[in-house]
Structures are given as C-alpha cells and as structure tokens.
C-alpha positions as CSV (number, residue, x, y, z in Angstrom):
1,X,-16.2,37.7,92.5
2,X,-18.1,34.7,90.9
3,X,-18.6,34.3,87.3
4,X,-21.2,32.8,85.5
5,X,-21.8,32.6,81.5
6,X,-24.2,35.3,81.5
7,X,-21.5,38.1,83.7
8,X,-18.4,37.3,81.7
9,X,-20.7,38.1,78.7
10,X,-21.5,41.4,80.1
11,X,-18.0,42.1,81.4
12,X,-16.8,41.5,78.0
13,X,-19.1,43.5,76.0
14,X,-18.8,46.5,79.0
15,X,-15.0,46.4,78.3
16,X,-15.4,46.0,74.3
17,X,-17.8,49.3,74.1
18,X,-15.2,51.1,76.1
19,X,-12.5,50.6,74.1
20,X,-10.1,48.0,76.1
21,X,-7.8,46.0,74.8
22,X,-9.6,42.4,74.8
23,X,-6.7,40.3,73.6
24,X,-5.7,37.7,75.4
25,X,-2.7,38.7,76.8
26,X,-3.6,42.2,77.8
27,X,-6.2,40.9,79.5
28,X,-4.5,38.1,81.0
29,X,-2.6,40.9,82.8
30,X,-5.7,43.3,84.3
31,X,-8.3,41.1,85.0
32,X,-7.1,37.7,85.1
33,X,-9.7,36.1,86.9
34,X,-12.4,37.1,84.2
35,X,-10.4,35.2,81.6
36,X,-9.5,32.1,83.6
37,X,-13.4,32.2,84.4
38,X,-14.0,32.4,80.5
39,X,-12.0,29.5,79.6
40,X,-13.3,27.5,82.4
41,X,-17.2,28.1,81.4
42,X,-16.6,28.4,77.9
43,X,-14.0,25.8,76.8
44,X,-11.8,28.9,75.7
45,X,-11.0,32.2,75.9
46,X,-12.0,32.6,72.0
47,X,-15.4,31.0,72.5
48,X,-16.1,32.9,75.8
49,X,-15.7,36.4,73.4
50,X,-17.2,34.8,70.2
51,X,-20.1,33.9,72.8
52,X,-20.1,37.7,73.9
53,X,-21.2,38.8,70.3
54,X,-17.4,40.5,69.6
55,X,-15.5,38.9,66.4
56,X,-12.5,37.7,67.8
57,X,-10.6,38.5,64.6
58,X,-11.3,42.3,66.0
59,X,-9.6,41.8,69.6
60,X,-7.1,39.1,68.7
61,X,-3.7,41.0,68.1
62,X,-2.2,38.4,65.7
63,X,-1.5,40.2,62.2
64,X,-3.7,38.7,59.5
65,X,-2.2,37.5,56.5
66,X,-3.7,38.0,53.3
C-alpha cells in the first residue's frame, strides 16, 4: 500500500474510533508500515497523530507525572 498525508490521517482516526492501541510501540508491531509512513511524511510519529486530530498525551503510554 502507498501512503499519503491525507490516508495515514484516516487510518489513524479509523483505528483511534475503534479503540486500538495507538502507541507507538503497539503499533510499531501490527501495522508497521503505517507508522514508518507517518514519520517519513510527517517528520514524526507524534506529529503524524497530533496531525490526525488525536492528543497524543491520550495514545502515548508513558505515565504522566504530576
């Protein structure tokens, strides 16, 4: 498959709505193509999601520190 800007977008929110795990790694591991496409057309995985309308802070597994 080919990936543009405008399908990873849709890809990402398609997989966001249904409930996937969209952090890196997890990804990574299903569907790597989509995010080595993402960081390639976006500079970065983070800015490919950020781009996608999804808060990263809500798909990022890191623990947040308060």
């Amino acid at each position: 498959m080919l990936w543009d800007k405008p399908r990873i977008k849709v890809e990402l929110k398609k997989l966001y709505r249904s409930g996937a795990n969209l952090s890196y790694n997890a990804l990574a591991k299903k569907k790597q193509s989509l995010v080595s496409a993402a960081a390639y057309h976006f500079g970065s995985y983070r800015a490919a999601v950020e781009a996608a309308d999804i808060d990263y802070a809500d798909v990022s597994r890191r623990p947040r520190w308060t």
